[in-house]
RODONU-905831 format. One record per residue (C-alpha): y, x, z; residue in one letter. Coordinates in steps of 0.02 Angstrom, whole numbers, plus 50000, padded with zeros to 5 digits. Example, Ala and Ser with C-alpha at 12.3 -4.5 7.8 and 13.67 -1.06 7.14 Angstrom:
residues 2
497755061550390A 499475068450357S 
END
This chain:
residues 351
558745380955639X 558645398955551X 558175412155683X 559225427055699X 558905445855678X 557425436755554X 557395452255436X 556595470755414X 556865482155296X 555415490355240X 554965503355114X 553795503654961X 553505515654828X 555305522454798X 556435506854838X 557025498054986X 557145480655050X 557485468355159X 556265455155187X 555855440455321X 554965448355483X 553605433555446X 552895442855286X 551245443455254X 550025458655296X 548415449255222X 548035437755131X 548825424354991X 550235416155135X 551175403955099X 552505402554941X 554215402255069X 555935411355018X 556115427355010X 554175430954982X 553355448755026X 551425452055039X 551155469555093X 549355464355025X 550065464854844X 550435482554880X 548795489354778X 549375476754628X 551305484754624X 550425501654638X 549175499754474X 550665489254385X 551975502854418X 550545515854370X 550165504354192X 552045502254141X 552365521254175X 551285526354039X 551315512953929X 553495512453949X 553595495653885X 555705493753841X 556065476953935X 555225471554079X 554935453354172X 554635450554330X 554445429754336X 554245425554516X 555485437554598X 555125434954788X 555945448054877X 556215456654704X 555095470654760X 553945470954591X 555455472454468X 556405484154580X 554995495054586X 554475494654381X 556635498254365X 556505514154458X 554875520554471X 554525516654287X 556155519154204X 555985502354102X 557535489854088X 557015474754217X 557455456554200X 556955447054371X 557065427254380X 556615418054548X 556875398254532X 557285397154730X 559075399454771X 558835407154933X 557455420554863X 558755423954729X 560075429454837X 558865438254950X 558335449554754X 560365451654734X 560365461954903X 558945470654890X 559425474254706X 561185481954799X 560325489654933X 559495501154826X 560925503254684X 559975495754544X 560565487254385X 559075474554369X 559775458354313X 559415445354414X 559455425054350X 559365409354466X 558225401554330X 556615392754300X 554925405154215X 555395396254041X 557355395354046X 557205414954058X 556065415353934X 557495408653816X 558715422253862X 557985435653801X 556165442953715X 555035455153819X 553795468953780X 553245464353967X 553145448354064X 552355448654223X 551585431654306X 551125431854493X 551475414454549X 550585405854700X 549005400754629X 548375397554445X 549115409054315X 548605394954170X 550545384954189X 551275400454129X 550155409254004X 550645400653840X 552395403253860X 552325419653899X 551395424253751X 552675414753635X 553945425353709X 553275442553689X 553755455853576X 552035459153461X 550815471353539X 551795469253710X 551055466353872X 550765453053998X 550045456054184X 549365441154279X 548915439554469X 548045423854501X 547585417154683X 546555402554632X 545115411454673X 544085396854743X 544065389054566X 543735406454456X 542035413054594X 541565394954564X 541525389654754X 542405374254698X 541485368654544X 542495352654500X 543945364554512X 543045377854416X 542645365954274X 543995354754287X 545265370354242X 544195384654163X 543025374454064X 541645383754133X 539975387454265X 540145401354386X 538745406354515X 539605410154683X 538505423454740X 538575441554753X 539085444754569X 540675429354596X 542185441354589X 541575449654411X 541105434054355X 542695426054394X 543775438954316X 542665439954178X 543015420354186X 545065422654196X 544785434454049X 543955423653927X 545305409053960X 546695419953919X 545675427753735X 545355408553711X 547205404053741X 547735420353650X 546565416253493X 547465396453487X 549105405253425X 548205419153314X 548605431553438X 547095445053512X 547285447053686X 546635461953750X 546255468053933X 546945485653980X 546545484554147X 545535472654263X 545635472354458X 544875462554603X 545595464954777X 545915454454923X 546305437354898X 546765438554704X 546445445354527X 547545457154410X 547335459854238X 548535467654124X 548395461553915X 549005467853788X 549545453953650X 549395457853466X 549755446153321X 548235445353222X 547085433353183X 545595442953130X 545625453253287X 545855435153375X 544115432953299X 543455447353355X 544025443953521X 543105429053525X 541435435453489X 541325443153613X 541585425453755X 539695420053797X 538415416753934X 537695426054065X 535845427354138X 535595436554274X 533655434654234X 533905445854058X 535395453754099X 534925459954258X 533215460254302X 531765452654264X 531495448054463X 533315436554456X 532885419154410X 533495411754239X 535205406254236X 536505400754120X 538335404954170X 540005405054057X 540785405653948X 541545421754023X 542175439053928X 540665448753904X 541775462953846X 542595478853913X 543695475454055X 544625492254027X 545375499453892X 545585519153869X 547415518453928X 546465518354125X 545615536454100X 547525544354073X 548575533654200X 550215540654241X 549855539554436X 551325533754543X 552005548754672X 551275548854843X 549795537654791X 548925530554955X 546845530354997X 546765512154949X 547625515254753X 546435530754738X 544855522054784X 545175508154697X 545725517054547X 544015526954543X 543025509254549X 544195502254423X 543715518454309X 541895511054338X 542055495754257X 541365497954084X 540195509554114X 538865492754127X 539005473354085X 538985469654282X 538235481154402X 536595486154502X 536665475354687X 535775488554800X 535795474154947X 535435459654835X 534065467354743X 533335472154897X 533365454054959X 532565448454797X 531125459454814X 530975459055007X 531255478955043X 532115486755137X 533985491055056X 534355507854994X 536145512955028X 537215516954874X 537435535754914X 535735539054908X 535515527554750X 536915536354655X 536285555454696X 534415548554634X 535215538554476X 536315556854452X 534865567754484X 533975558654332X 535475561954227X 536095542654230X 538045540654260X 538555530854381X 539825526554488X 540405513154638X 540745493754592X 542515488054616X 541415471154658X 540265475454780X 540395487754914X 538385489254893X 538585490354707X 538425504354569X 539015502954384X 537745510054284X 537715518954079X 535925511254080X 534995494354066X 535445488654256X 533755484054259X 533165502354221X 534305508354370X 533505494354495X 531865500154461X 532195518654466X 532875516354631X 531505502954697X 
END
């Protein structure tokens, strides 16, 4: 039996809406009608941030929920919104929410692919419970050249590699789950999607690449080309934390994962969303980070290697400043620092 008086409205970014007093504050949940995670806050933020400058013409949102995402990108981004949610009960919780805030967001009781069929997108956004990889093909057959896709996977346990059946079984691939697992496995999630991308002569090209909580988000872009398809491959490999981090890590072999940029340019001139919160801001600034190095220098880590004492990262970054090397705080790692030097070179300025 349904419990009464089982809703609360709450308020996010500039829309309303009502959602099951049960929602989740942390972590993935569970799938149930009517799905809100207040955790997926930070990922509505940056997406709502992305779309506004990028003002893609029609937007997706696949797994509706509560309706919150595409309700959001209508009105806070301007863009024409299509929202689909599979689960009848979800689907009229969207149509009230989508009422309660005056919006003219369509809304379809239909499967991810029966959508798909209705109409083509210059943005789909994924965000089901769990892998992204049912979805990805699809979505990329049914987007508008040079158009955009943003995926949140929760699978987490397979991409850090804590589950290496699991990571091998779906991602083709070794990941070491230690300190470095969350770059590693977006790096991972990134390199799947280039590889999937490449199969249909399409590049697929990250604009933005965040790790937070209990999931991943990475916007593409999608471009028809094969020779930039090409391109995109070169740059899937291995990773040794021996060469490519210090000479103190022991040899390893771990991959294929993206050894590209996980950024593009389109993050240094983000049209921020209004009344941006500590948590988007932070994260934002560590997101900024990402490219400045090909993973990042482990203060604590190192330290553990080498049997000192740990330096804290405050101190590290005004040393690594004060000898004119940029730097700035891992989105990774709360004890790590991107660096625009060898990481090695930074480790042993510091140590």
């Amino acid at each position: 039996m349904e419990r009464k008086n089982q809703f609360k409205t709450l308020s996010e970014g500039s829309v309303r809406i009502m959602a099951p007093d049960n929602f989740y504050i942390k972590g993935p949940g569970a799938r149930t009608a009517g799905f809100y995670n207040l955790d997926q806050k930070l990922n509505r933020d940056i997406t709502v941030s992305f779309l506004r400058t990028v003002k893609p013409r029609v937007a997706l949102d696949a797994f509706g929920g509560t309706g919150i995402r595409g309700l959001r990108i209508n009105r806070e981004a301007g863009i024409k919104t299509v929202i689909s949610e599979i689960n009848k009960k979800s689907f009229q919780y969207i149509k009230i929410n989508r009422d309660l805030n005056g919006s003219d967001v369509e809304v379809y009781n239909k499967t991810f692919q029966a959508v798909l069929n209705d109409f083509l997108f210059d943005y789909i956004d994924i965000d089901p419970y769990g892998s992204v990889l049912p979805y990805i093909d699809d979505a990329m057959l049914n987007l508008r050249n040079k158009g955009y896709i943003g995926i949140t996977p929760t699978d987490l346990t397979a991409l850090t590699g804590s589950m290496e059946r699991k990571t091998f079984r779906r991602y083709r691939a070794s990941i070491i789950n230690d300190t470095y697992r969350h770059e590693s496995g977006i790096r991972l999630l990134i390199g799947e999607i280039v590889r999937r991308a490449a199969a249909m002569d399409k590049a697929a090209v990250p604009m933005i690449s965040l790790w937070h909580s209990h999931y991943y988000r990475v916007i593409f872009q999608i471009i028809s080309s094969s020779s930039m398809a090409d391109r995109q491959l070169e740059k899937i490999g291995t990773f040794n934390r021996h060469t490519g981090l210090a000479a103190e890590y022991r040899e390893s072999s771990e991959g294929p994962i993206w050894l590209g940029n996980l950024n593009s340019d389109v993050v240094k001139n983000l049209n921020i969303i209004e009344n941006p919160d500590k948590l988007f801001l932070k994260s934002l600034d560590a997101v900024k980070n990402n490219d400045l190095s090909l993973y990042f220098a482990d203060m604590a880590d190192f330290a553990r290697i080498i049997h000192r004492d740990s330096i804290g990262v405050e101190s590290s970054m005004e040393k690594l400043a004060a000898n004119g090397i940029q730097c700035g705080r891992s989105q990774f790692s709360d004890t790590g620092i991107k660096v625009l030097v060898p990481v090695s070179d930074a480790l042993h300025l510091i140590y």
